[in-house]
N, C-alpha and C positions, 0 to 999 in steps of 0.2 A: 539441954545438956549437949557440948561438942561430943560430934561422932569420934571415936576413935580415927588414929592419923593412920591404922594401914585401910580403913573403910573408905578414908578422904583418898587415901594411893590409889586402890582398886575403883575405885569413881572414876580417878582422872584416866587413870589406864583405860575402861571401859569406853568413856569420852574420848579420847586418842584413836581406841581401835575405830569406832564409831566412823568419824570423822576421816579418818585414811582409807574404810572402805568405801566411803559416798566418794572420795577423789578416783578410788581405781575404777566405780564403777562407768563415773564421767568418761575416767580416759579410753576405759573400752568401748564406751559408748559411742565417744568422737573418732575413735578408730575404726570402726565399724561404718561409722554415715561416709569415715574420708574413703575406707574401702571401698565400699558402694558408688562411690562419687568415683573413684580410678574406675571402678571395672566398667559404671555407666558407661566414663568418659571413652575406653575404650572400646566396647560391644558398640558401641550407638554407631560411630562411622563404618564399623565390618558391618551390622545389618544395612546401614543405608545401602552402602553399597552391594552388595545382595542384591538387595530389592532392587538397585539400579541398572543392577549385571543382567538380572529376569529382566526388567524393563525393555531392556534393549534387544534382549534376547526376543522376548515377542514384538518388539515393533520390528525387529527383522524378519521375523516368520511372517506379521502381516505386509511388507514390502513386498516377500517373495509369493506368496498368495496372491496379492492385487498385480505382481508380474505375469503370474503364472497364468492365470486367468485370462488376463490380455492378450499374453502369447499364441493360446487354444483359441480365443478368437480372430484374433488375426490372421491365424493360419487357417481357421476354416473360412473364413471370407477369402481371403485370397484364391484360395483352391474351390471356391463355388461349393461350399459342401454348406448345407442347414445351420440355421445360427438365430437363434431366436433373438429381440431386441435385449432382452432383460433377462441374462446368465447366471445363475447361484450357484458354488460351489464348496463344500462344507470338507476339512481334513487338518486333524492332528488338534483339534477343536477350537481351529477358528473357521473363517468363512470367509468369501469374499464374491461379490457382486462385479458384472457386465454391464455396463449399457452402450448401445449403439442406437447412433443418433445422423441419418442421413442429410450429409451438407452440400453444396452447392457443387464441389468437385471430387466427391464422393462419400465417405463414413470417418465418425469420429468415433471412437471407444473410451471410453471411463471406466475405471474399474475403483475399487476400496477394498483392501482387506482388513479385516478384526480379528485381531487376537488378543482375549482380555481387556476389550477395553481402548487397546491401542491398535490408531488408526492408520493405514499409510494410502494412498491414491497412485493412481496412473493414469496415463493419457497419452492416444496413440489418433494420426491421422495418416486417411489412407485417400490417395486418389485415383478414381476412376484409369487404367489405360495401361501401356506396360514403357517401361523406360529404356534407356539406352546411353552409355556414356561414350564420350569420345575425347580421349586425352592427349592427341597429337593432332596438328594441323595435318600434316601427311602421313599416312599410316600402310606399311604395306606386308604380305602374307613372304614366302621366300624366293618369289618371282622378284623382288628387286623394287627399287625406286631410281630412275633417271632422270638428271634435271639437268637443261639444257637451255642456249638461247636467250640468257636475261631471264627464265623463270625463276619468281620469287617465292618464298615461303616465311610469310608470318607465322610463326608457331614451331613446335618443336615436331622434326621427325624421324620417325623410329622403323626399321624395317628387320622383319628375318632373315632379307638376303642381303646382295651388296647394294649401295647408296654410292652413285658414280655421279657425277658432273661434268659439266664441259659450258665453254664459253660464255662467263659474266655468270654464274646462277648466287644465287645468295639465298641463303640457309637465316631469318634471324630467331636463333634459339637454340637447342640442343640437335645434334645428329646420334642417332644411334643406330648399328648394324650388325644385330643381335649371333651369336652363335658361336662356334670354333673358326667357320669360315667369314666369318664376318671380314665387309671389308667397306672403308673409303674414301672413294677415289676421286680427284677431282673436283670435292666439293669447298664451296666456300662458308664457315659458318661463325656466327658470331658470337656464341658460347661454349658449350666444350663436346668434346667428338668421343664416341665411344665405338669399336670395335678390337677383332684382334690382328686387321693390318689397315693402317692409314698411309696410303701413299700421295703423292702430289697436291696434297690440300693446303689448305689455307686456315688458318682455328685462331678466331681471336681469343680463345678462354682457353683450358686444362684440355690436354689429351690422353686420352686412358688406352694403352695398347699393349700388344707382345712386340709388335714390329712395326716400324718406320720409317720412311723415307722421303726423302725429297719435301717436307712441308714445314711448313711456318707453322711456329708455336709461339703466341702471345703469350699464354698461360704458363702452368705447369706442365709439366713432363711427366710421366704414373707410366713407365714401363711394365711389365710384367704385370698386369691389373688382368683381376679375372673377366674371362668372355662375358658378357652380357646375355643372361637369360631370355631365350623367345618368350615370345606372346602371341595368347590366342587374339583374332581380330572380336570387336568390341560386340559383333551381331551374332548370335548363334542361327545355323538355318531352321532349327525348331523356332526359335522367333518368326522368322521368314515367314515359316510354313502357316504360326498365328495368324496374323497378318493379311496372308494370301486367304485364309478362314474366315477372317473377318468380310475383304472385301466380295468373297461370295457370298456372303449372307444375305448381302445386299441386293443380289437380282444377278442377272446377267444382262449383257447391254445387245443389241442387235446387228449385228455386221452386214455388210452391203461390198460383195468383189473382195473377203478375206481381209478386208480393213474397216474400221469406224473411225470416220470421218469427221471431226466437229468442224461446224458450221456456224461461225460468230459467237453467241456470251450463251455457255450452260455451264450448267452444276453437274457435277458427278461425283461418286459416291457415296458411300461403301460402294464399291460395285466389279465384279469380273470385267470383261472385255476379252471375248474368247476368239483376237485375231489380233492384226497389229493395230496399232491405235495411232492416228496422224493429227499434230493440230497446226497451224501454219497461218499465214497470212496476220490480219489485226484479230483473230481469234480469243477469247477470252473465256479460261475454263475458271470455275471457282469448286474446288476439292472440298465435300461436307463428310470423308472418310480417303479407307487407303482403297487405291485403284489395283487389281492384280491384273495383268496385259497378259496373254496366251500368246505372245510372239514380240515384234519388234516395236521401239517409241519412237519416233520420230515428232520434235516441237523445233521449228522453226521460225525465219522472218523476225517478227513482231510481237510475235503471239505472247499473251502472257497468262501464266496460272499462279493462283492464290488459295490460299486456305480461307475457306468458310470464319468471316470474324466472329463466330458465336462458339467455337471451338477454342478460343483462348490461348492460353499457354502452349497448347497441343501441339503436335507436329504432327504430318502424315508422309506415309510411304505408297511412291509408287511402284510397282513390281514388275521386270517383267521378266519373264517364265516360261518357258515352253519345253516341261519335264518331257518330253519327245524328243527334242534335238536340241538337247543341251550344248553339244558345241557349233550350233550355226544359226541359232535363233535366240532370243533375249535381248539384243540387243537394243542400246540407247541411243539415241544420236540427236544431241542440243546445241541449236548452232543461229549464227544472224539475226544478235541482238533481241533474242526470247528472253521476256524477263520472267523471275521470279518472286513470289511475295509470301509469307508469313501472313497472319490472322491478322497482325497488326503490335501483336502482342512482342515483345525484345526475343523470347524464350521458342516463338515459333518460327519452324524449319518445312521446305518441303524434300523428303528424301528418298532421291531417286538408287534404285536397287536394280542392278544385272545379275540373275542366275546363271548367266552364259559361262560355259565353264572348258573353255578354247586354249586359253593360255593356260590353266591350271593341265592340262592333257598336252600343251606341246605344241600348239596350234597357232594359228596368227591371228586368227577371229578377232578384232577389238569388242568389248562386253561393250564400252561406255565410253563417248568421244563427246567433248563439251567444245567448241570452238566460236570464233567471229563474234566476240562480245556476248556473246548468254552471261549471266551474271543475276545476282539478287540472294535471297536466303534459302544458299542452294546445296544441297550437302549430295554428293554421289559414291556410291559403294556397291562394287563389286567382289567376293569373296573367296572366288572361282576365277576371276576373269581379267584382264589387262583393262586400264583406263589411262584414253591419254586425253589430255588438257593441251590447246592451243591457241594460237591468237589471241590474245588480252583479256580473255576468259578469268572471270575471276568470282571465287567461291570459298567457302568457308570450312571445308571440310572433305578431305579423299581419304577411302579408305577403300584396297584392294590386294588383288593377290598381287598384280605387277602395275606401276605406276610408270607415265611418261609428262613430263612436265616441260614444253618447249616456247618457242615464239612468245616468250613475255606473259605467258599465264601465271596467274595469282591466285595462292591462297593464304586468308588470313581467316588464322583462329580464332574462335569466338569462345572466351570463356563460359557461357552459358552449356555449352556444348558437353561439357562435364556431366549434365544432370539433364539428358531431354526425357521429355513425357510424351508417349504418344498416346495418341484414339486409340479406343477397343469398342470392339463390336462385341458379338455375343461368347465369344470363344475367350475373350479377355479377362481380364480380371480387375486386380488393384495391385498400386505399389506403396510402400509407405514412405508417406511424407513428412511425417513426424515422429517421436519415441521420446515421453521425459515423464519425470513421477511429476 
């Protein structure tokens, strides 16, 4: 029997409803996974980065940990204070590990620090001796630099006081004559000039001044340029006084009539010399440290000294000193074709030192007089004292409180001179030679 027609109505109705709620449920159901799928799509790159932000965050903690570490070592090597091989140190909960490991020209350090996981390394080397730079060919305190006679100057130089000239000198590089008084005069140079009066010169490059007169300017012109700040000279006498430590450590040497006398081919040092010290004739000294002289040098003739070649890169100082009579004893005097030599190595120097402190007080004393061809890998410095350079004399390096450069002396700079290393004895230390993660 057919159902009645509103039973068949109510059916399809039922069916209809049925069927329209399986579609709403779909579509919230697809709205929901496509929600999930936005908000994944957007949470997931904020947490990566999070987690990337931490990441970095602690690989920079363990960077500064494996610096930190290194730095504490390095500093207590240096200063001779206890230092185990193998250093642990634990903060902010990571860690980070030492090691020092003894090389040929002195200690290398490693370190790693950990934070979480993440690793970062360091590495530092240090060698045995203490250093010294020198970044002018001629360098002088506010006694002045004079150059006179056809004396040359490879290299740039710079003085506290005035830098004057006369007859033929030539300058090739910078002039500078640091201060309010700065001044100069006379000179001829082949890059550019810096004071706050330049008179009578000659400047192939740029002049920087307040005042000017009478010179030749290739260059530019820089009127009103501010005075040129002084500088300390490159040795401190706490260095010296190292030095002079080291070579008594050494022994003392024996004197005969208030001098020691060498006689043909020896070695010396580290060692004192508590009088004046003479070498002459075809004598032949080989330096296995730095010499301290308790009065006057006299190297003459022929004579030639060298550094010890198992010393290397090294350089040594000779000293001489006589804290008694500072202004009439110290003195140096290299003269008639005395040569000098280095270990062998490019980087090695021998550097002779006057305490004499005559010119520095007012006085006429020469500290340090090089003449008659001496020449070779020869650096001399006085701090306190006047040095004057004559005769064809030719060398690498002046540095003092007043300079005289005459009769066709030469000095030409040697780029190595930037970065010298010298010997230590037991007073010494380390310097560092390297610094990279």
């Amino acid at each position: 029997m057919p159902l009645p027609f509103f039973v068949n109505g109510q059916w399809s109705m039922v069916n209809g409803l049925y069927h329209g709620g399986q579609a709403l449920f779909i579509s919230a159901l697809f709205f929901l996974i496509l929600s999930l799928t936005i908000v994944q799509g957007v949470t997931h790159p904020v947490l990566n980065r999070v987690e990337s932000a931490r990441g970095v965050e602690q690989s920079a903690e363990s960077f500064y940990l494996a610096e930190g570490v290194l730095a504490d070592v390095l500093y207590r090597l240096m200063k001779n204070m206890p230092v185990d091989d193998a250093e642990t140190i634990a903060l902010g909960g990571g860690s980070a590990t030492a090691t020092t490991t003894s090389t040929a020209n002195g200690k290398e350090v490693t370190t790693e620090g950990n934070r979480s996981g993440y690793l970062r390394k360091g590495r530092a080397g240090l060698r045995t001796g203490s250093g010294a730079s020198f970044h002018y060919g001629v360098q002088s305190g506010t006694g002045g630099i004079h150059l006179k006679n056809t004396s040359l100057v490879v290299g740039n130089v710079s003085a506290n006081g005035p830098v004057t000239g006369e007859n033929s000198n030539l300058v090739k590089g910078d002039v500078i004559s640091a201060g309010a008084s700065g001044l100069i005069d006379g000179v001829h140079a082949t890059s550019s000039a810096r004071a706050h009066t330049i008179r009578d010169a000659f400047i192939e490059g740029d002049a920087y001044y307040q005042t000017i007169s009478n010179t030749t300017v290739q260059g530019a012109l820089h009127p009103g340029s501010a005075d040129q700040a002084t500088s300390s000279l490159p040795i401190p006498d706490a260095q010296i006084e190292e030095w002079k430590s080291d070579a008594a450590a050494g022994g003392s040497a024996a004197c005969s009539g208030g001098t020691y006398t060498v006689s043909g081919s020896v070695s010396l040092g580290p060692k004192k010399i508590p009088c004046n010290l003479t070498i002459g004739g075809s004598d032949e000294v080989t330096l296995g440290g730095h010499l301290w002289v308790e009065g006057d040098i006299e190297i003459a003739n022929t004579a030639s000294v060298r550094i010890d070649a198992s010393l290397g890169e090294k350089s040594v100082a000779v000293i001489a000193d006589k804290p008694s009579s500072e202004t009439t004893s110290g003195k140096i005097n290299l003269k008639n074709s005395a040569v000098f030599y280095g270990s062998g190595n490019p980087d090695s120097f021998i550097l002779f030192i006057s305490q004499n402190r005559s010119a520095e007080a007012g006085g006429s004393t020469v500290a340090i007089e090089v003449q008659n061809n001496a020449a070779g890998k020869l650096l001399v410095y006085a701090p306190h004292g006047e040095i004057v350079l004559k005769n064809s004399v030719s060398l690498k390096e002046v540095v003092g409180y007043k300079l005289t450069l005459e009769n066709s002396a030469q000095v030409i700079y040697e780029t190595g001179l930037a970065d010298l290393l010298f010997t230590s004895g037991p007073s010494g230390g380390y310097t560092i030679d390297s610094w990279r993660e």
